[in-house]
C-alpha positions as CSV (number, residue, x, y, z in Angstrom):
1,X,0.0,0.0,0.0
2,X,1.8,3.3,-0.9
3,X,0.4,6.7,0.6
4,X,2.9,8.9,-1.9
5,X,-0.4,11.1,-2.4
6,X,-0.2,12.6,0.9
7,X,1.2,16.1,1.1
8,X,2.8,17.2,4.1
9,X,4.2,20.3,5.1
10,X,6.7,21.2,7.8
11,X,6.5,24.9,8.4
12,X,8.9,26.0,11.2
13,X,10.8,28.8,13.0
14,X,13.8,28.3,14.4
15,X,16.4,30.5,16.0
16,X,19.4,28.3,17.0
17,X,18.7,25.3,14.6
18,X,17.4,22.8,17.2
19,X,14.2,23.1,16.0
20,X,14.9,22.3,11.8
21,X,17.3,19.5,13.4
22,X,13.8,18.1,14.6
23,X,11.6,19.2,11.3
24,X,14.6,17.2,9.6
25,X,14.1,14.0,11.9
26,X,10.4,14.7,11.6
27,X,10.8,14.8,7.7
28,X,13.1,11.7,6.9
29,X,10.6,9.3,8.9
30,X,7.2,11.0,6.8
31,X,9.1,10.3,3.5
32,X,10.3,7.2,4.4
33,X,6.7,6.3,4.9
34,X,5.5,7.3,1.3
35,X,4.5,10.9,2.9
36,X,5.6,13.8,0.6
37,X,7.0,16.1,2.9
38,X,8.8,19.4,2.2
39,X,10.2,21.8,4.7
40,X,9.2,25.0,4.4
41,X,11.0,28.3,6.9
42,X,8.1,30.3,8.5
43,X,9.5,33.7,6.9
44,X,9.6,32.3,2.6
45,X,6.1,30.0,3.3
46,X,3.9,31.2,0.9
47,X,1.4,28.0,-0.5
48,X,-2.4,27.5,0.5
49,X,-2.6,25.5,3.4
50,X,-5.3,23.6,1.8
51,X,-2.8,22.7,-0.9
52,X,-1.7,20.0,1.8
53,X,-3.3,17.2,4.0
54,X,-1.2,17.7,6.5
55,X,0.6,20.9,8.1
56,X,3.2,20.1,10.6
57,X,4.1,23.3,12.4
58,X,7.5,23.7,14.9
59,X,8.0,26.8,16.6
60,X,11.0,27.4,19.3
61,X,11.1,29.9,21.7
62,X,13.0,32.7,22.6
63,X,12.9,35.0,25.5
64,X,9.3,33.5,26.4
65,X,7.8,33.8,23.2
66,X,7.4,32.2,19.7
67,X,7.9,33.5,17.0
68,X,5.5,36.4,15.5
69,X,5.4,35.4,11.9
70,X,4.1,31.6,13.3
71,X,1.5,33.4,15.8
72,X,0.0,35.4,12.4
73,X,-0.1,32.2,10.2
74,X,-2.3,30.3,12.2
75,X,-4.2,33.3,12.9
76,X,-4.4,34.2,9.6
77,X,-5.5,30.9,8.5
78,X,-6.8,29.1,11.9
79,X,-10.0,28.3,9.2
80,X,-7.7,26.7,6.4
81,X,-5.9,24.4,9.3
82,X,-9.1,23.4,10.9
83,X,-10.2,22.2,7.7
84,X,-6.7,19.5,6.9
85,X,-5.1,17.2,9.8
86,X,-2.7,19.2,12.1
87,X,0.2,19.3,14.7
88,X,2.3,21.5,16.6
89,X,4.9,21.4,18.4
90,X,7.6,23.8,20.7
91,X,11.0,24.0,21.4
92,X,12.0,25.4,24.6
93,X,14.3,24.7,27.2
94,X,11.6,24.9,30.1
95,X,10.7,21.5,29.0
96,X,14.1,19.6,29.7
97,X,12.1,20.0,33.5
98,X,10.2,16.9,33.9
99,X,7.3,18.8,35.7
100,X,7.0,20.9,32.0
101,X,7.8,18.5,29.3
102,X,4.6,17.4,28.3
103,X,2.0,19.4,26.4
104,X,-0.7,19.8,29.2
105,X,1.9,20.8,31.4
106,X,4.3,23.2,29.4
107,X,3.4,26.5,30.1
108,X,4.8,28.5,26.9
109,X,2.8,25.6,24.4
110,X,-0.6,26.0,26.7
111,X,-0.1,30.0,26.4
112,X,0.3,29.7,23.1
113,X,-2.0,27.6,21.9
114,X,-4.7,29.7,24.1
115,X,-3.2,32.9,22.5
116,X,-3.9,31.7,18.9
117,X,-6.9,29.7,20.0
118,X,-6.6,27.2,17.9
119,X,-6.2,23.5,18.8
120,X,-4.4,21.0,16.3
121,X,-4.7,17.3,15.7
122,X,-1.4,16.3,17.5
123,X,1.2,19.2,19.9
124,X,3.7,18.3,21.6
125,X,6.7,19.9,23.1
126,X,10.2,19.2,23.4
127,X,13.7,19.9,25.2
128,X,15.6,22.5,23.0
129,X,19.3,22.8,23.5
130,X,21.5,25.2,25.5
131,X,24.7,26.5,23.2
132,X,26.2,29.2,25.5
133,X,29.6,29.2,22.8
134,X,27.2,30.3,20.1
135,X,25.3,32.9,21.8
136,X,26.0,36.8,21.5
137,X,27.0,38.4,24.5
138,X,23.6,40.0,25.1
139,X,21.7,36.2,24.3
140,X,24.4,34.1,26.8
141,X,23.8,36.7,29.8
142,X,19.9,36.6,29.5
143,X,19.8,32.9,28.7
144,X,22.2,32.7,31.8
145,X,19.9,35.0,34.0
146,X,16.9,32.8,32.6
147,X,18.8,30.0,33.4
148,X,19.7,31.0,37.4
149,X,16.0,31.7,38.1
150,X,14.8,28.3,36.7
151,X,17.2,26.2,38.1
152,X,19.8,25.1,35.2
153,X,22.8,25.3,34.2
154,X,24.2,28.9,34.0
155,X,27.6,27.9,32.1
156,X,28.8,25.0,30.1
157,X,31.5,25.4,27.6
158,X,29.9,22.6,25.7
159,X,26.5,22.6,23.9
160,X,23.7,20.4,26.4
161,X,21.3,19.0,24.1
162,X,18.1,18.3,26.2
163,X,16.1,16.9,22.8
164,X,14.7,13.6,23.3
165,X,15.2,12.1,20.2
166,X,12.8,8.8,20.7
167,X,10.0,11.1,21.7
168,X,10.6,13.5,18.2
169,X,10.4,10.0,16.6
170,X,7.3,9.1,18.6
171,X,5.7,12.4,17.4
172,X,6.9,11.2,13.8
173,X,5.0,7.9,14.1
174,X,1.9,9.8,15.8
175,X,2.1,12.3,12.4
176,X,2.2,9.0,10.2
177,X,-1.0,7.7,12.2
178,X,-3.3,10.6,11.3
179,X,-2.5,10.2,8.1
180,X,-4.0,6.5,7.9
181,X,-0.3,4.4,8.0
182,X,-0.9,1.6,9.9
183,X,0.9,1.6,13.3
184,X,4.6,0.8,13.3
185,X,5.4,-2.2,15.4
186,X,8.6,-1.2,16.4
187,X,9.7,0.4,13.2
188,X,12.6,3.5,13.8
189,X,14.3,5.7,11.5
C-alpha cells in the first residue's frame, strides 16, 4: 500500500537550529513512509494551506515567546488548518524539566495555543538545546539569567542538548497515524 499522495508540510521557526534539526528528523521518517513532505521556513512560506493534507508546524522559543510570523499564520489561517489534519509542536528549554515537558503541562505551548486559540490534531513539546559558545554576549547573559531563576545550568563550555530524540520520533510515528499508516510495530528511522 503506498500513501505517496499525501502532502505534508513542515512549516517551522527556528532560532538556534534545534528546531529544523527536529523538522529534519520529523521529515526523513514522513518520507520514508511514502509521505511527501517538504520543509518549508516560516518567513519564505507562501502555499495554500489547503494545498496539503497535512501541516506540521514547529515553533522554538525565545525570551518566552514564539515566533511572530508563526503566531499570524495560524491566525491568519486558523479556518484553512481546521479544515486538513494538524500538529504543533515547541521547542523550549523549560521543558528539559520533567514537571514541564509534556503538552498539558508546558506553560509557553498552553499560552500559546490559548493565544492563537486554535487547537491542532497532535502538539507536543520538546527539550531545545543550550549552546552558550554560540550565543551573543547579550543572548548568553539573559539565557544565563533565565537559566539561574529556573534552576539550570548557568555555564557550560559545551552545547547540552536536552532533545529527546525517541519522543521527536514518537511524534513522527503519531504524524504518520493521522495520516492513515498503519501503526509501526517497532519500526525506527
Amino acid at each position: 500500500m503506498t500513501y505517496s499522495g499525501r502532502k505534508i508540510a513542515i512549516v517551522y521557526s527556528t532560532v538556534d537550529g534545534q528546531t529544523l534539526k527536529i523538522c529534519h528528523v520529523i521529515a526523513s521518517l514522513l518520507n520514508k513512509n511514502n509521505l511527501q513532505t517538504k520543509l518549508y521556513p516560516i518567513d519564505s512560506f507562501q502555499e495554500d494551506p489547503l494545498s496539503f493534507d497535512t501541516m506540521v508546524i514547529g515553533a522554538s522559543i525565545r525570551y518566552g515567546k514564539h515566533n511572530t510570523l508563526i503566531s499570524n499564520f495560524i491566525l491568519n489561517n486558523r479556518d484553512k488548518l481546521s479544515r486538513i489534519k494538524t500538529a504543533f509542536f515547541s521547542v523550549n528549554l523549560v521543558a528539559r524539566k520533567k514537571d514541564k515537558g509534556q503538552p498539558d503541562s508546558n506553560p509557553y505551548l498552553i499560552r500559546f495555543l490559548n493565544r492563537v486559540a486554535w487547537k491542532p490534531d497532535l502538539s507536543e513539546v520538546f527539550a531545545g538545546k543550550l549552546d552558550y559558545p554560540s550565543y551573543s554576549f547579550i543572548d548568553r547573559v539573559m539565557i544565563q539569567l533565565i537559566m539561574k531563576l529556573t534552576g539550570g545550568p548557568v555555564r557550560s563550555e559545551k552545547p547540552i542538548e536536552y532533545t529527546d530524540w525517541k519522543r521527536v520520533e514518537e511524534f513522527g510515528w503519531k504524524i504518520c497515524k493521522i495520516n492513515d499508516l498503519p501503526d509501526p510495530a517497532g519500526q525506527s528511522l
